[in-house]
KEDRENKOL-648998 format. One line per 4 residues: number of its first residue (from 1); their letters; for each residue y, x, z of C-alpha. Coordinates in nm, 4 decimals. Last residue first. Example, Ala and Ser with C-alpha at 12.3 -4.5 7.8 and 13.67 -1.06 7.14 Angstrom:
BEGIN
2 = SA = -0.1060,1.3670,0.7140  -0.4500,1.2300,0.7800
//
This chain:
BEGIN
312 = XXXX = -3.8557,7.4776,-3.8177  -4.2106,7.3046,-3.8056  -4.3295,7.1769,-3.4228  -4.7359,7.2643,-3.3366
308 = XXXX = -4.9700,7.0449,-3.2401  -5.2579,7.0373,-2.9777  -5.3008,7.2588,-2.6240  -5.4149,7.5700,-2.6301
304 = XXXX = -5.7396,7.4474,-2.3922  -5.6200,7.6420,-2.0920  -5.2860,7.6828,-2.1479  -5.2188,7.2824,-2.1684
300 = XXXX = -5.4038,7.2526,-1.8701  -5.1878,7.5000,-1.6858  -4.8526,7.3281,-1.7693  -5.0055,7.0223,-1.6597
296 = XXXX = -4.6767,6.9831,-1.4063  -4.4060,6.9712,-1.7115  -4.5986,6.7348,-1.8892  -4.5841,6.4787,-1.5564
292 = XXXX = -4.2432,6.5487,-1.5316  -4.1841,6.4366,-1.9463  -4.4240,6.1155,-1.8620  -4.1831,6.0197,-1.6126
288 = XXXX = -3.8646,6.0578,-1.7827  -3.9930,5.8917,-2.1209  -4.0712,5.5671,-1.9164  -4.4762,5.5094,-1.8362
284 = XXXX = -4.5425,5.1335,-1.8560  -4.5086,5.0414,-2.2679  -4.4729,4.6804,-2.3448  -4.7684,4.4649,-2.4782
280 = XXXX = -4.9858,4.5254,-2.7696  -4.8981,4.1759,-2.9651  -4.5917,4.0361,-2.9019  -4.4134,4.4141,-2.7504
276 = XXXX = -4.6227,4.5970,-3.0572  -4.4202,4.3444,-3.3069  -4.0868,4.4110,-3.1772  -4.1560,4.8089,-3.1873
272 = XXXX = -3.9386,4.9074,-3.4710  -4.0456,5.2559,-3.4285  -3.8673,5.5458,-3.4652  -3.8284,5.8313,-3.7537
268 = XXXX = -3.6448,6.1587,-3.6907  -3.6908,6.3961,-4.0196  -3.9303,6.6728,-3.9238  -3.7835,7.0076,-3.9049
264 = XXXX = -3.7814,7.2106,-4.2173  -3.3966,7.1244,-4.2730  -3.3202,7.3028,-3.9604  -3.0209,7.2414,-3.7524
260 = XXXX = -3.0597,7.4938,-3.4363  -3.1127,7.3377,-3.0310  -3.0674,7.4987,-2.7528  -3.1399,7.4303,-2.3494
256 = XXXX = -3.0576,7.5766,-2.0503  -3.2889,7.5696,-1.7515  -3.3433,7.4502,-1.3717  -3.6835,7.3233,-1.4684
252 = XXXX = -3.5591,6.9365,-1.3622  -3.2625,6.9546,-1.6034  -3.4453,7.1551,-1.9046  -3.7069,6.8489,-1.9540
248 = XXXX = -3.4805,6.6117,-1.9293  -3.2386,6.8178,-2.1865  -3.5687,6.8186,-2.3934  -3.5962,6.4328,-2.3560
244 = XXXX = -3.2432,6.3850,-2.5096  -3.1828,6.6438,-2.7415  -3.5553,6.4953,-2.8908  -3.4102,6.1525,-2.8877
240 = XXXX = -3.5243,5.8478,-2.6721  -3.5964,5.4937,-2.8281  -3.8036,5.3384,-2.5326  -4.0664,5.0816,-2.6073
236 = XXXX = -4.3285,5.3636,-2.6708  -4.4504,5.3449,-3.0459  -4.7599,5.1611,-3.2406  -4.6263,4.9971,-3.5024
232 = XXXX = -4.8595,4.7373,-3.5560  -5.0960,4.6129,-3.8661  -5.3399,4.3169,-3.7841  -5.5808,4.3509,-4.0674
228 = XXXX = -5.6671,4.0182,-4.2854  -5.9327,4.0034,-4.1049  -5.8694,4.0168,-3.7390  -5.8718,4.2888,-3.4483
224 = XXXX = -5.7087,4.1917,-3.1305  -5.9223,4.3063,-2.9015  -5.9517,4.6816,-3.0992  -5.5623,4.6910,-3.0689
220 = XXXX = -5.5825,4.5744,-2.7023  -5.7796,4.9044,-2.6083  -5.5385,5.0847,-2.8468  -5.2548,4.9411,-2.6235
216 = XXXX = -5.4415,5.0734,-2.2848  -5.4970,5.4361,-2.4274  -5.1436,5.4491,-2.5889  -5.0267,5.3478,-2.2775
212 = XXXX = -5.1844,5.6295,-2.0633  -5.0796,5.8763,-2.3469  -4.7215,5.8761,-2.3289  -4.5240,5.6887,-2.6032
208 = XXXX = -4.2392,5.8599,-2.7483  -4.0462,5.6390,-3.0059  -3.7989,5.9169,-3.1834  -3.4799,5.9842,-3.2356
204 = XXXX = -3.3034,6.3256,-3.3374  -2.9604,6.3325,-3.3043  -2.7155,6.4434,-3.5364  -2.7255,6.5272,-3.9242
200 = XXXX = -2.9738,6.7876,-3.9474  -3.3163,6.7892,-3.8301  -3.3610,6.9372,-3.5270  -3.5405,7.2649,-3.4424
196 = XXXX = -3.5301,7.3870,-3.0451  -3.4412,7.7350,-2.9178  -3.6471,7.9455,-2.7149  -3.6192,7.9471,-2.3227
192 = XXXX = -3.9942,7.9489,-2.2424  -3.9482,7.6050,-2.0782  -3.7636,7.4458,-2.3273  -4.0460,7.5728,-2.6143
188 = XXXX = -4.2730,7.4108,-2.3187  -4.0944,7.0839,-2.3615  -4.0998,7.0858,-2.7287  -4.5059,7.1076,-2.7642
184 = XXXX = -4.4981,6.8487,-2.5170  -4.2957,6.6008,-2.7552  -4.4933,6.6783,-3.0193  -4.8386,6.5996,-2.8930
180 = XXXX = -5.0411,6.8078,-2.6455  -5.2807,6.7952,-2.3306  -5.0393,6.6813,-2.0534  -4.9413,6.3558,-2.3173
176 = XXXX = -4.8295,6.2787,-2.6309  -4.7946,6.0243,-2.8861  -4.4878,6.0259,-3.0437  -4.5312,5.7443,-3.3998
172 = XXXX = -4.8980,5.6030,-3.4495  -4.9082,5.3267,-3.7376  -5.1937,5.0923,-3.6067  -5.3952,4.9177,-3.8655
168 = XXXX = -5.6591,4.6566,-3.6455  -5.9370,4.4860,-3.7885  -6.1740,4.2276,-3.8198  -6.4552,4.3283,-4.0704
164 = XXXX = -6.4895,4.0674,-4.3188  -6.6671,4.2888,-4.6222  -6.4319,4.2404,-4.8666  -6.1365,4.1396,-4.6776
160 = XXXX = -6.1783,4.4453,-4.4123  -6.2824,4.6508,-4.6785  -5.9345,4.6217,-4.9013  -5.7308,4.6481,-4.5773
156 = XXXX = -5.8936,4.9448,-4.5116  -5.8557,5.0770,-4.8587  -5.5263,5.0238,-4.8589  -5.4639,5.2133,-4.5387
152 = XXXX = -5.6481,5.4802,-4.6290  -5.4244,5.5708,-4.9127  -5.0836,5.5154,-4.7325  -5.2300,5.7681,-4.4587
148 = XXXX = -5.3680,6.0066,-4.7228  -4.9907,5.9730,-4.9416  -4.8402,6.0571,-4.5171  -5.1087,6.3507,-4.4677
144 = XXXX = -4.9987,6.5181,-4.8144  -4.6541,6.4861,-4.8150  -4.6210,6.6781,-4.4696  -4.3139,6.8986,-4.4557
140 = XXXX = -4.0794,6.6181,-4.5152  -4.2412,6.2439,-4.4991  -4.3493,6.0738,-4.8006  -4.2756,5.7052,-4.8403
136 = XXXX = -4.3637,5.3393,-4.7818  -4.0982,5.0242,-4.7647  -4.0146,4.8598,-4.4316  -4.2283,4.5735,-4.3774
132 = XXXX = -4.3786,4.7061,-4.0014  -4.0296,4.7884,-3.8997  -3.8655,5.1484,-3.9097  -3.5688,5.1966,-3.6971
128 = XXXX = -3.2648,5.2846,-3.7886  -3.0817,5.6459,-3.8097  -3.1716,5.7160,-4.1737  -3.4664,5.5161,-4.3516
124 = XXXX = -3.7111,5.7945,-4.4385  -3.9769,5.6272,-4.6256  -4.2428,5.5282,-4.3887  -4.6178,5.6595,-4.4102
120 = XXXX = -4.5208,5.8963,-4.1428  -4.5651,5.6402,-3.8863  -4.9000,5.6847,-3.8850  -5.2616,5.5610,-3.9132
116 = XXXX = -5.5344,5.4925,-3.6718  -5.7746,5.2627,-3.7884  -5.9150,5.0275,-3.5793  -6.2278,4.8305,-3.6332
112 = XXXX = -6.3200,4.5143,-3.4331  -6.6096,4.2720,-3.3803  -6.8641,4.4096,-3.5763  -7.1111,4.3617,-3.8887
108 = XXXX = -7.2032,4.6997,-4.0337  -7.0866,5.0243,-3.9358  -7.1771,5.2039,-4.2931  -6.9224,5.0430,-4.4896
104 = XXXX = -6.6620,5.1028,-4.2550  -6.7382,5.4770,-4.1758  -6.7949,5.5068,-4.6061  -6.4098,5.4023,-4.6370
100 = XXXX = -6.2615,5.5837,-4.3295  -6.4528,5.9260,-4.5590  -6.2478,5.8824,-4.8132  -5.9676,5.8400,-4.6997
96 = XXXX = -5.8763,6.0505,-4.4324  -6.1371,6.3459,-4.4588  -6.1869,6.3675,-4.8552  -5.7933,6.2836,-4.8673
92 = XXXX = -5.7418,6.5923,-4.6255  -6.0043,6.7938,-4.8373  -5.8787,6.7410,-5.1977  -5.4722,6.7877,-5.0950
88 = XXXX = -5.5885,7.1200,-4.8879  -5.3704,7.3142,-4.6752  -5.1215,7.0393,-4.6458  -5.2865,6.8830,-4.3921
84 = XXXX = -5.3392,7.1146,-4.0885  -5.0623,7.0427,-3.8405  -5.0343,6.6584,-3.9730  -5.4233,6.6366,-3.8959
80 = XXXX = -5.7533,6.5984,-4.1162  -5.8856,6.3318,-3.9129  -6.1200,6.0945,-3.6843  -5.9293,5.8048,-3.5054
76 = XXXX = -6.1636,5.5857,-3.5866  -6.2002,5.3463,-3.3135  -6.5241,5.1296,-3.3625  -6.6318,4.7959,-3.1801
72 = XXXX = -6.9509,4.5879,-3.1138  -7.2031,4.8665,-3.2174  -7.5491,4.7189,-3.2820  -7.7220,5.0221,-3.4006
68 = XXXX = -7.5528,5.4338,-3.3568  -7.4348,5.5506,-3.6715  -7.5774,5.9130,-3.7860  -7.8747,5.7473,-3.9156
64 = XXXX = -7.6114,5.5952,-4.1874  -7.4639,5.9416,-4.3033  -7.1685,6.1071,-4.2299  -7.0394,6.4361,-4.3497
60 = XXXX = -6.7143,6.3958,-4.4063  -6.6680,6.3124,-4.0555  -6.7851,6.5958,-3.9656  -7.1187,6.5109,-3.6779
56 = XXXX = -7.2366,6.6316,-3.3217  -7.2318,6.2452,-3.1117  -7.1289,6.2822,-2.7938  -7.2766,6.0492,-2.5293
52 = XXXX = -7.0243,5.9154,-2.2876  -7.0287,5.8638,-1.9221  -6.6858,6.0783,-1.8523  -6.9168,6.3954,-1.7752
48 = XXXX = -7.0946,6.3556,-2.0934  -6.6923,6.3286,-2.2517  -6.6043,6.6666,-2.0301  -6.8947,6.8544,-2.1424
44 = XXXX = -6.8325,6.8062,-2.5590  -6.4961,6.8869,-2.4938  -6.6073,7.2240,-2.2971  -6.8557,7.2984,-2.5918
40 = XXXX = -6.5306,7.3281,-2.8533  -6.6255,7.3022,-3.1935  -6.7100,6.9511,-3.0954  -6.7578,6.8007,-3.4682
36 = XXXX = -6.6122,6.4992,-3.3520  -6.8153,6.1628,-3.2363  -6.8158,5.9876,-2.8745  -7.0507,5.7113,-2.8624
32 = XXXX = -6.9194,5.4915,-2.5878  -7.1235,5.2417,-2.3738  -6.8685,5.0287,-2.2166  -6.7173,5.0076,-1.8670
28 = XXXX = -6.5748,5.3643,-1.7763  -6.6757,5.4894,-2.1110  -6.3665,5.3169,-2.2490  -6.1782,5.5290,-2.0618
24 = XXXX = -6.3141,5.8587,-2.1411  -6.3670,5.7398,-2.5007  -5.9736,5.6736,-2.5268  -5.8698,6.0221,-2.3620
20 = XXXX = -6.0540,6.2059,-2.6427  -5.9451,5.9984,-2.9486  -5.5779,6.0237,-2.8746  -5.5287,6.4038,-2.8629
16 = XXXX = -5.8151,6.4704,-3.0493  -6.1893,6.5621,-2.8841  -6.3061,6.1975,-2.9833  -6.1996,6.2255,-3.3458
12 = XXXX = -6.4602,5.9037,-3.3718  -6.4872,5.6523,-3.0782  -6.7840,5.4438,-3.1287  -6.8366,5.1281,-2.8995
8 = XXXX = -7.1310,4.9270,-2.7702  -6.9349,4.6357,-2.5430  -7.0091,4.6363,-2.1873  -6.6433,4.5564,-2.1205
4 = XXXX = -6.3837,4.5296,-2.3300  -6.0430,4.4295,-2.1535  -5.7665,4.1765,-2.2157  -5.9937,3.9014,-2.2830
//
């Protein structure tokens, strides 16, 4: 099976960057409950329109008749952000930890949980990449978000034992797309001509993965659930650098492009990605392409304000 189809399947975070273009594509052949607090209405309109049926709820806040019966899978991708972390140490563990544990108690028997997680659980390394074993740490800027990750990714692996629940960890690096994500959020400062902040000490690599292959992989990720929990790096197959993809970005606009040494800009990490190629599969969409098709949603982006912000 390399595809769900009519499976029962609750997407939490579903207005987030990943969560929201997951249940649209999941609703094409499942039922999809489609849960986030929808602070926006337009999000909630777009998922109806999709074939999926929000679900009003926090996180937090969940109780059991909240839950829809006989779900097959679940995608929690449901949490307190990077961007908004470090505001609160109690409420950011309350949302990321927490809360994943009572979702997984509460789903009852099913065929596949993933939790999303993130690469910033890894200690800084230096200019290598970061493989699945590699050793955990806090990443610059965002302490908080990285400890909740490393939390809630015990405690997954603890449930999924305990209470057999096949699952999936995946440790999300770049994700982006024409709605947000860090590498967007650097294009348009290259297209409004304002200077870019690296970390010091040369370039600045990352794993981008645009968002129609994270859809597809976290499609597989929920397939290939087991107990113990498969954990995957979960990063686009090319290593590209952020001097590199913003001087793509600045070649086909016709622009210049700057960049200033900041130690408030986010260390570089990139993904080891052998084990997402065995498992997951390869990504499609090369950095080149999915930094033209950023540049050409320009208008979408300004529309809903886009998602994520760049420190430095």
């Amino acid at each position: 099976m390399t595809h769900l189809i009519g499976q029962r399947i609750l997407v939490t975070g579903a207005t987030g960057l990943i969560g929201g273009p997951v249940a649209e594509h999941l609703a094409v052949d499942n039922e999809v409950f489609a849960l986030a607090r929808f602070s926006d209405p337009e999000a909630q309109i777009r998922l109806q329109a999709a074939g999926a049926n929000p679900i009003v709820a926090d996180i937090k806040l969940l109780t059991a008749e909240d839950i829809p019966e006989g779900l097959d899978y679940v995608i929690h991708a449901g949490a307190t952000t990077a961007s908004t972390s470090e505001r609160s140490r109690a409420d950011t563990f309350e949302t990321n930890v927490q809360a994943t544990g009572r979702l997984m108690r509460m789903v009852g028997p099913i065929k596949g949980f993933v939790y999303c997680s993130s690469g910033s659980v890894y200690d800084y390394g230096g200019p290598r990449p970061l493989a699945e074993d590699d050793r955990f740490g806090l990443h610059n800027g965002i302490p908080t978000y990285s400890a909740s990750k490393i939390a809630a990714e015990s405690l997954v692996e603890f449930l999924s034992r305990e209470e057999q629940i096949p699952t999936t960890v995946i440790r999300i690096f770049t994700v982006y797309g024409p709605a947000g994500g860090t590498v967007t959020s650097r294009v348009d400062l290259v297209e409004r001509g304002e200077t870019i902040p690296v970390y010091r000490g040369g370039p600045n690599h990352h794993s981008p993965m645009y968002i129609d292959d994270a859809v597809e992989k976290v499609e597989m990720a929920a397939i290939l659930a087991s107990v113990p929990p498969l954990v995957v790096n979960f990063g686009g197959s090319e290593t590209c650098s952020v001097q590199e993809y913003t001087k793509m970005a600045a070649d086909i606009l016709g622009l210049g492009v700057s960049y200033r040494e900041s130690d408030s800009a986010y260390y570089p990490i990139w993904a080891d990605v052998t084990k997402m190629h065995a498992t997951l599969g390869r990504c499609r969409v090369s950095v080149a392409e999915g930094v033209r098709r950023v540049i050409e949603a320009k208008e979408l982006r300004e529309a809903t304000s886009g998602i994520h912000g760049i420190p430095g």
